[in-house]
Every structure is written in C-alpha cells, then in structure tokens.
N, C-alpha and C positions, 0 to 999 in steps of 0.2 A: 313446755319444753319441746324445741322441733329435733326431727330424727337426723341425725346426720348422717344419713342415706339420703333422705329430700335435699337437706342442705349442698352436699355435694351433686348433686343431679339440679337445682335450680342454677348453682353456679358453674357444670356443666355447658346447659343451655344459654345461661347469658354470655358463656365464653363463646359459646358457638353463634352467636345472635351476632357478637362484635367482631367475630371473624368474617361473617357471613357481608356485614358492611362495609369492611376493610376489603374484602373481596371484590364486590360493587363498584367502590370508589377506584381502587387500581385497575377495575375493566372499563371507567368511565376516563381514568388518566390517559391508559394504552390507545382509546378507541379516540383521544383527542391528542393523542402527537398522531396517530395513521391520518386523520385529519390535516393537520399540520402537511405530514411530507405530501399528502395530495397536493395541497394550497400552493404549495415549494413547489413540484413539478409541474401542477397546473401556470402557475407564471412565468418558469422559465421558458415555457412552450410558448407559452403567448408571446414572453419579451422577442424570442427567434422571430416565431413570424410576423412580429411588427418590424423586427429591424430588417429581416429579409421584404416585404413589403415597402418599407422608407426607403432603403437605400440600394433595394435589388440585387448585384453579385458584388459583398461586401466585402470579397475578399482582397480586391483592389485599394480599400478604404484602411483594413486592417493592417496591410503591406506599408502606405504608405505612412500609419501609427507607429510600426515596426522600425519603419528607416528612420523616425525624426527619432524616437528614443535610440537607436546605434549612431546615430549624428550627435546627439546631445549627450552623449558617454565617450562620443571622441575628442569632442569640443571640452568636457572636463578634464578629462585626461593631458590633452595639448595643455591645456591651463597648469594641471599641477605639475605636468612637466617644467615650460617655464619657472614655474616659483620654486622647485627641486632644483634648480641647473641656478638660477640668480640664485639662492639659499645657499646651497653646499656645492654644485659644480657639479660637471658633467659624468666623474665618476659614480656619484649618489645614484644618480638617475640611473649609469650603468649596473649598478649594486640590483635599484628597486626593478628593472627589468632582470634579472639573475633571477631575484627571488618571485618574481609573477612565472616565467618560466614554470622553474621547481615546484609552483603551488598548480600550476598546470598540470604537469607532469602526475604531482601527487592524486590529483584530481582522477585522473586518465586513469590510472591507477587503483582508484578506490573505485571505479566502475570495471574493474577485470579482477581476475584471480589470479596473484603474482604474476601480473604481465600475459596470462593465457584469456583468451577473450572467452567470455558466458556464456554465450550462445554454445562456441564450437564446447567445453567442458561438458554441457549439456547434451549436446549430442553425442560425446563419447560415454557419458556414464549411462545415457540409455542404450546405446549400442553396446555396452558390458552386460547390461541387464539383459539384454535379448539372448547375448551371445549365450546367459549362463541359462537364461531358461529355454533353449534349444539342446543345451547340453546336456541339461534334466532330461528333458522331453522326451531324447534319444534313449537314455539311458534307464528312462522307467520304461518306455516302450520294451527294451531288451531284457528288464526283469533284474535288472541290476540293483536299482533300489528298492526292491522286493528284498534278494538275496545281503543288503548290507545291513538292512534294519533286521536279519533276521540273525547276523553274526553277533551284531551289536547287542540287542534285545534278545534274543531266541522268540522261538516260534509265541 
C-alpha cells in the first residue's frame, strides 16, 4: 500500500516535469518566430537594395507605376460613364457624381472631428493641459493647494 504523501508528491513532480517541457517547447516556438521576423527584415533589406542597385533612383520608375494606375481608373471611369449615359441618360450620371461627391465629403469627414481638423484639436487640448497645469503650478507654489486639501480633509 503506497502513502498518499508519495503518491501526491510523485504526481507533483511529474506535473512539474510536463510543465517544465511545455515551457521548453514554447521558448523553442518564441525563439522560432524571433527567427522568422529576422528572416522578414533581413529580406526586405536585401529586396531594397537589389532594387535600388537595378534600377538606381526608382523613384522615377514608381511615378511612372503611379500615373498608368490613375490613367487606367480614368480610362474606367470614362467607360462606365459612356454605358451610364447610353443605359439611363445623362441625369444618372448626374445623380452618380452627386453621390461620389457626398461619399467624398463623408470621407473628409470621417478624417476630422465634426468638421474641426485633428491636428489643430490636438494642439488645443494640449494647450488646455499646459494651461491647467501652470495653473496648478502657480497655485501650489502659493500654498493654496496645501490650504484647500486641508479645508477639505483637515490637517
């Protein structure tokens, strides 16, 4: 008959043995994705400077990638106009620029805050926060917020 003091202390130890592996194995996972993102930023680096090597100031190259895709979205565009204006007429068309409009608009829109731009927002709430902690500043310098915490609180 075993003691079940041992019994619990062997199964103790085999718990900790299989944690101890399971530990292992997830510091062998971690240490193969750190891996990985090396792998990943080691070849983006490479891809750069083969392509800046091939093609030297590719920014010329990317420019002119840039202008055949906004030619070939006006060139769509011109087309479903045509089949919008033959299909239902030139008010349709007038309709579907109304509603590009307004999803522009919307758009413009959903990058501000009701119409106030982010940026400037941004600089007024930090310019609030300066102003209030100057105003602290001043005011525990003079022993004021000494003298309110002690109305408030007592000594």
């Amino acid at each position: 008959m075993s003691d079940p003091f041992v019994d619990a202390l062997k199964g103790g130890i085999n718990t900790a043995s299989e944690l101890i592996t399971v530990a292992d194995d997830l510091e062998k996972v971690a240490q193969q994705v750190a891996d990985l993102g090396k792998k990943e930023v080691q070849a983006r680096s490479a891809w750069r400077r083969k392509k800046a090597i091939v093609q030297g100031d590719y920014a010329y190259v990317d420019a002119v990638d840039e202008w055949k895709r906004v030619k070939e979205a006006q060139d769509a565009r011109e087309q479903v106009r045509q089949h919008v204006v033959a299909k239902w007429g030139a008010q349709a068309w007038n309709d579907i620029e109304l509603i590009e409009a307004r999803q522009k608009d919307d758009y413009k829109r959903l990058y501000t805050e009701d119409g106030h731009d982010r940026a400037a927002m941004n600089r007024l709430k930090w310019g609030c926060f300066g102003a209030a902690l100057l105003v602290t500043m001043i005011l525990w310098s003079m022993g004021v917020v000494h003298e309110l915490a002690v109305a408030f609180y007592g000594e």
